[in-house]
N, C-alpha and C positions, 0 to 999 in steps of 0.2 A: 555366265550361265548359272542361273538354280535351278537346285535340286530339290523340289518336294516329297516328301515322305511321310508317308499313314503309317502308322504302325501298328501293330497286334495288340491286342485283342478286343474287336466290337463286331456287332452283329454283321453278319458280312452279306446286307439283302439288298446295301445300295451303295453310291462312292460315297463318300466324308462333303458333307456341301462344304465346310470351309476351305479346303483345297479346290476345289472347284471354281471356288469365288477367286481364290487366289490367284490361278491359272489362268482363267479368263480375263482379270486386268492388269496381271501383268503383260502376256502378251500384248493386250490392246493396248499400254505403255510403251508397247517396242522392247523387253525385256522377253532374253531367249530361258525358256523355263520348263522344266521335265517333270514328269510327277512318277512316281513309285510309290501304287497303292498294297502294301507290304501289305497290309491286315488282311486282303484279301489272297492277294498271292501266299503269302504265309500261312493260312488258312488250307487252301487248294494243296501245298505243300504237304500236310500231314495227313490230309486225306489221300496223298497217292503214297503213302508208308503203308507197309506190313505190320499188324498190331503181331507184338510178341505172344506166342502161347496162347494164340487166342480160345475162349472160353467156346460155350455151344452159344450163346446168345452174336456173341463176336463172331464168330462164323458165320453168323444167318446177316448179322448187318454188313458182312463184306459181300456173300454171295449176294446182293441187293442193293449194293454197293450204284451199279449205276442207275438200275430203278428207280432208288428213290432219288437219284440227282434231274431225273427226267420229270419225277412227277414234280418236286418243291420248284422245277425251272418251267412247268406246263400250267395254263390255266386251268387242264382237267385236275392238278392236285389240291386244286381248293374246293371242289365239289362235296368233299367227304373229308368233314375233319377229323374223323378217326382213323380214316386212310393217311393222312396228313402227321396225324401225333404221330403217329409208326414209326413213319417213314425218320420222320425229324428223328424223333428217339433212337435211332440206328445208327443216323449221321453225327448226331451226340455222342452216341457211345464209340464210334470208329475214331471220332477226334479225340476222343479221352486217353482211348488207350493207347493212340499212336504217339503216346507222350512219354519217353524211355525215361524221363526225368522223375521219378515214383513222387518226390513229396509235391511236385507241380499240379497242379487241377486245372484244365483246360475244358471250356466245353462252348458250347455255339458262341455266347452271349458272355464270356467273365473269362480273366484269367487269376491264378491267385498262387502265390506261393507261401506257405508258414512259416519260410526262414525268413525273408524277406516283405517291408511292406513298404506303399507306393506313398504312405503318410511319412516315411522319416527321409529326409537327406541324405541321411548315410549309408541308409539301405540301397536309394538309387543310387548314390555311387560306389557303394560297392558294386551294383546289380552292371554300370558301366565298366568297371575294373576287372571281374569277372565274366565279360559278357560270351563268351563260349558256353555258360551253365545258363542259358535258355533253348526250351525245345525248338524256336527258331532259328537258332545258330547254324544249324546243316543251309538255311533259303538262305539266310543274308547275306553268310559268309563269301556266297557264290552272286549273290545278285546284285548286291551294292558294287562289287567290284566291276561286273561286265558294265552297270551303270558309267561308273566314274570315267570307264574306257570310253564307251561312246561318249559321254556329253562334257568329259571334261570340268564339270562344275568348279567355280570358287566357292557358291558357296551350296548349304545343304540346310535347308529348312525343314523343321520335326514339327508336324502337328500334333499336338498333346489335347484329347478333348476329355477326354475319361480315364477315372484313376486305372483301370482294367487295360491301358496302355501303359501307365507308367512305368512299369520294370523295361517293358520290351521296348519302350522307346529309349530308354538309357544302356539298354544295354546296345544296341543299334549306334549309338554315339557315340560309347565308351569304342566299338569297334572300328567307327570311322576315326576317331580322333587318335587309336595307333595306328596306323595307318596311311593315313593321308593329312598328314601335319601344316598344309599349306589352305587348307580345306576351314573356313568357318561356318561354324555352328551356329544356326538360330535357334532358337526354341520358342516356337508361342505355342496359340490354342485357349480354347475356353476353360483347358483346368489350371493353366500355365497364369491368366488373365487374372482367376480368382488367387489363387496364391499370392501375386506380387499385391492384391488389392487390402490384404490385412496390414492394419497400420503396423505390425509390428515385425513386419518384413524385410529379411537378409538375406540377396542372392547367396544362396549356399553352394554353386556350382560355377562358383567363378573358377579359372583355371581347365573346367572342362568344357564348359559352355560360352562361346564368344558373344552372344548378344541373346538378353533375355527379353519377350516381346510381350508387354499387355496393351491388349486389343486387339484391333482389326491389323493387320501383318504388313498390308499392301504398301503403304509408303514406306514403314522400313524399309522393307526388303528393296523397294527402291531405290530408298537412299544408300542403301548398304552397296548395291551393282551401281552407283554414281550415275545414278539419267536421272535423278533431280526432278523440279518440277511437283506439282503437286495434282494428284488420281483424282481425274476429272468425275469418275464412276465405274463404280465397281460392278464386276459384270461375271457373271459365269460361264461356263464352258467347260462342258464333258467329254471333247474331243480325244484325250488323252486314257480314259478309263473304258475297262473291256466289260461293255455295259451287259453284256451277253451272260457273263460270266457269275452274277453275283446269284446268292439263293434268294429267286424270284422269278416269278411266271414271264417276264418282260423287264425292260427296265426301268427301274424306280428312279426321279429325278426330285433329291431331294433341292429345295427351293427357299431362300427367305429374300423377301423383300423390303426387311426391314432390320435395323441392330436397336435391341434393348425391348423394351415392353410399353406401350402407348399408356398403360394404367399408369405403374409407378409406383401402387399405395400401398400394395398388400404388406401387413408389418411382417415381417420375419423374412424378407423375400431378398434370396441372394445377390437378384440385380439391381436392387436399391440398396443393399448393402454396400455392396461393388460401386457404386454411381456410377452405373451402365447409363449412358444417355439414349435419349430413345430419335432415331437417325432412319427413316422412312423414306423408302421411295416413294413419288407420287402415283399415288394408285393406279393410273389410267399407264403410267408406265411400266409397272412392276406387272401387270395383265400385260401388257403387249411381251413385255421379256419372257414369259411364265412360255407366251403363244408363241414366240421365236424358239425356244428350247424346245416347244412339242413337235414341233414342224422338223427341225435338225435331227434327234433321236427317237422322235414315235415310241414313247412311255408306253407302259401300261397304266404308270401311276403318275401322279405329281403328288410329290409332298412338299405342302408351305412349313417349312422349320422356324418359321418367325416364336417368338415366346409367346404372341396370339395376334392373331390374324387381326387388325383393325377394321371396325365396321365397316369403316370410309372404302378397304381393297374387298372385302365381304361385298360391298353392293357392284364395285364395279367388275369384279368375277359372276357377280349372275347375270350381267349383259356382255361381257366380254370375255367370255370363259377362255382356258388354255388347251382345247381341244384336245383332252384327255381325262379321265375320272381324276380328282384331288382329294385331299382331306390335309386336316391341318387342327394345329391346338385352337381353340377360342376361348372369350370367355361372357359368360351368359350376359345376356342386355336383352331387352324387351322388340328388339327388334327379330332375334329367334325364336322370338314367342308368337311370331307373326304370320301363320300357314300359309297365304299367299308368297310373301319371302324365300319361305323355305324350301317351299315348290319351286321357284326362281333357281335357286342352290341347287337343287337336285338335277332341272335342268341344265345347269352349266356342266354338269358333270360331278359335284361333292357326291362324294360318296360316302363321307364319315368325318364328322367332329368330334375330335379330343375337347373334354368340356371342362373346367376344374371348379366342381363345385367345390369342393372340400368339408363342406360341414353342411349338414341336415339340419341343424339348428343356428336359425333366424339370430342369436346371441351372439352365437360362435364367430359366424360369418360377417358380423357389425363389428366387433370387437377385434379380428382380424382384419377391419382396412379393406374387404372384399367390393364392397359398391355390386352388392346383387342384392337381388328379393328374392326370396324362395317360393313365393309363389309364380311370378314371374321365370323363373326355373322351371318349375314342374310344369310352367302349359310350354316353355320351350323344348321338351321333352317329350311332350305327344304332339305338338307340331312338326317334331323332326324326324320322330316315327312315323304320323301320318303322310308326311312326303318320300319317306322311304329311304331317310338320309342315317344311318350307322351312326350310335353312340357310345365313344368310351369315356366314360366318367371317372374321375380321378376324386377322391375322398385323401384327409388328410387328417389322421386323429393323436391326438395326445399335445395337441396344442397349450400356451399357455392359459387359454383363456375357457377352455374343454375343459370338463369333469367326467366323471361317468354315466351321470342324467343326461347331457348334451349330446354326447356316444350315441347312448342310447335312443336320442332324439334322431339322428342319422341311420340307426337301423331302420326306426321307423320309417323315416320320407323317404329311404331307398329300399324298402319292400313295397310299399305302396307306388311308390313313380317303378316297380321291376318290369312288367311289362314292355316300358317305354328303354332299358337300358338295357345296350347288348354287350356290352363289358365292361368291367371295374377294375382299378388300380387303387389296390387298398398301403396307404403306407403311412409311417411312422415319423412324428415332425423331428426333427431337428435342428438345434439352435445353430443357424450359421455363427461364426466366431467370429467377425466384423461387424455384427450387424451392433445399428448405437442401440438397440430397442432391448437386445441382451444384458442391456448394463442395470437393468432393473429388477433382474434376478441374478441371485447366487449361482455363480457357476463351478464349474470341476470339469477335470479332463475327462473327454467320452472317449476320442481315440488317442493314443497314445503316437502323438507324430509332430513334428515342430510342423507340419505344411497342413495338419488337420483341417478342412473347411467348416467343423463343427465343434461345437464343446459342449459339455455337459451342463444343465442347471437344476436346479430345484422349481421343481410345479410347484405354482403357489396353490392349487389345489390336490395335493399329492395322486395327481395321476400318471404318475411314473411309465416308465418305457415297458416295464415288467408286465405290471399291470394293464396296460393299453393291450401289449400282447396277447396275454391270455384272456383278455375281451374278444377280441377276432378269431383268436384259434377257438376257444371255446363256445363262442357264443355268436358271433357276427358270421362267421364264412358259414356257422352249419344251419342258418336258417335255408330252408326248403328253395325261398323266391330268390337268394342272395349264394346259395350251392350251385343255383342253373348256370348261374349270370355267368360265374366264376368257371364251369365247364369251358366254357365259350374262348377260353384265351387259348390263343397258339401258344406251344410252349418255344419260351426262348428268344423269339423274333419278339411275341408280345404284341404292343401297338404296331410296330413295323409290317406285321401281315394282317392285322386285323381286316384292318380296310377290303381285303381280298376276302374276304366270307361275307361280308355284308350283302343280303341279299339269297343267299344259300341256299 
């Protein structure tokens, strides 16, 4: 028997698609397998706590306590995004303070502790050794145990996707591992995947951890319970998760039909750092699974989590849609620039593409490995407004190849294309720490952790991290056309609920 387990802390508005993936072939391998979605239950957990001494603000979000769980789980809560901030903001501040741990910080979306950080080794194991000193300790304590009684596991598999699980996922292992001594430890996930992929990598958690897993999980774990054999295809299934449950108007079914990224080129990019290979279902199947899942759970949403949707499943979702609204990353090609298409899209159901332009400037965007045209952008941009299909556009500034002119070339094309975008994700490059394209510049420590996915360099245009910042704060978020855009984001969920206001 395995045992799967999510752990705390990510946005808690759908299940984890890699456990999902996981589930689904291992049972259809004949493999008896259990899932314990912690982040979510752990979650639910401190929301039924009493905040200590609570303030006048804390009192009004507990008297509304079930309120606002009605409205964020109702499609009426997304009518009124300021009815929506409220509500959220309540359930933010309910999670906060039902946190007895004072230096801990807990809120919808991040967990963080200042004694401890999810970049060193030694912090997670201490954070394993210690594992009573997380405000989860009161859920697990009690629930991994009723687990191990029903399902008897050998072994127990930890998904690890975001460092904002890391503490809670070690400390969850340090407890099984006193515990239940006969019990092994897997650990994968997609942060687990990056770590081992830096050449200059030492399982530092031998002794507590029996098997370290990068990539896709499914045949280990295979081979680990001895049924052999090699996973004909990998398949999801959300049978096991309390779809009802998560903060969401219906159920969110997140989805990828593919591992790694069909591009490949963009320089600086983690999954070409990683030599993530790029492993695609065929379109016309990845549409029929997308419509098997819709028809089993009756979504509200479908989310494609692929790193971008390929054109090739792009075309066969606007004739073979997943009978239910979608949305998913892409990335811009001239076939989005095609208003008949994108009418196609709209039809099928999209309701919103994540777009990654990253840079305003035509230089920028050459020099980063991008293979887009920014004109060819900007008319994909009023073709997907004019079809009625939601844009969130993702900018990426302080690149190597950016200055401050180039910046400021990106305010430009994004006050002029504002109209056409209805949310922005403004963020800050950094230099992944594998990547071979870094060895062109001088580097330094940015964070202080032997499992850092990033390191520090020198811009060879001195556009530092500093400086990028107070471009944005000062000058980029307070333009008039680029303040709107920015109103427009849920707090916390973010992209995760965007899609739900699209249309408004």
């Amino acid at each position: 028997m395995i045992l799967l387990i999510n752990p705390p802390l990510v946005k808690p508005s759908e299940p984890p698609p890699g456990i999902a993936r996981l589930y689904g072939t291992l049972r259809a391998e004949g493999a008896a397998c259990a899932v314990i979605d912690a982040n979510l239950e752990g979650i639910l957990h401190l929301f039924g706590k009493n905040p200590p001494d609570p303030d006048r603000w804390t009192r009004r979000a507990v008297r509304n306590k079930s309120r606002n769980f009605d409205l964020i789980r109702s499609p009426q809560g997304y009518l009124d995004l300021q009815h929506y901030k409220r509500a959220v903001s309540d359930l933010n501040r309910l999670i906060g303070k039902a946190v007895e741990i004072s230096r801990v910080r807990i809120t919808l979306s991040d967990y963080q502790d200042p004694d401890l950080s999810p970049v060193r080794s030694a912090d997670l194991l201490m954070a394993a050794q210690r594992y009573e000193n997380t405000p989860f300790h009161e859920y697990f304590s009690k629930r991994i145990p009723r687990a191990m009684e029903l399902h008897l596991p050998d072994i127990v598999g930890i998904s690890l996707s975001f460092l904002s699980q890391a503490l809670t996922a070690f400390s969850i292992i340090g407890f099984i591992k006193a515990r239940y001594e006969r019990v092994r430890i897997v650990l994968g996930g997609s942060l687990v995947t990056s770590w081992s992929s830096n050449p200059h990598w030492k399982n530092p958690f031998q002794g507590l951890i029996d098997h370290v897993v990068s990539g896709p999980g499914e045949q280990p774990l295979l081979d680990l319970a001895g049924l052999g054999g090699r996973v004909a295809r990998k398949r999801f299934s959300y049978e096991p998760f309390a779809l009802r449950d998560y903060l969401a108007p219906g159920p969110i079914l997140p989805y990828s039909a593919s591992l790694g990224c069909y591009w490949n080129r963009c320089a600086f990019c983690p999954e070409k750092a990683e030599r993530v290979c790029y492993e695609p279902l065929p379109p016309k199947s990845a549409a029929l699974e997308a419509r098997r899942l819709c028809s089993q759970s009756r979504p509200s949403l479908v989310h494609f989590v692929d790193s971008a949707i390929s054109p090739a499943l792009l075309s066969e979702l606007s004739k073979n849609p997943p009978c239910a609204p979608w949305y998913g990353f892409v990335r811009v090609t001239k076939r989005l620039a095609d208003e008949e298409f994108c009418r196609a899209l709209k039809l099928s159901g999209c309701i919103m593409l994540k777009l990654g332009l990253e840079s305003g400037d035509q230089g920028v965007v050459d020099s980063e490995g991008k293979g887009m045209d920014l004109s060819v952008a900007a008319r994909a941009l009023a073709s997907l407004k004019k079809a009625g299909i939601g844009t969130y556009v993702y900018l990426l500034f302080g690149t190597p190849s950016e200055s401050e002119n180039e910046a400021r070339n990106t305010l430009d094309f994004t006050v002029r294309h504002a109209p056409f975008i209805d949310f922005l994700n403004l963020a800050i490059f950094n230099m992944p720490v594998n990547s071979p394209d870094a060895e062109r510049f001088a580097t330094a420590l940015h964070y202080e952790g032997d499992l850092s996915l990033y390191t520090g360099f020198s811009h060879p245009k001195g556009w530092g991290r500093l400086k990028v910042r107070r471009f944005l704060d000062a000058e980029f978020k307070k333009h008039p056309a680029i303040a709107r855009i920015l109103l427009n984001e849920p707090p916390f969920f973010t992209s995760n609920h965007a899609p739900l206001f699209v249309g408004n």
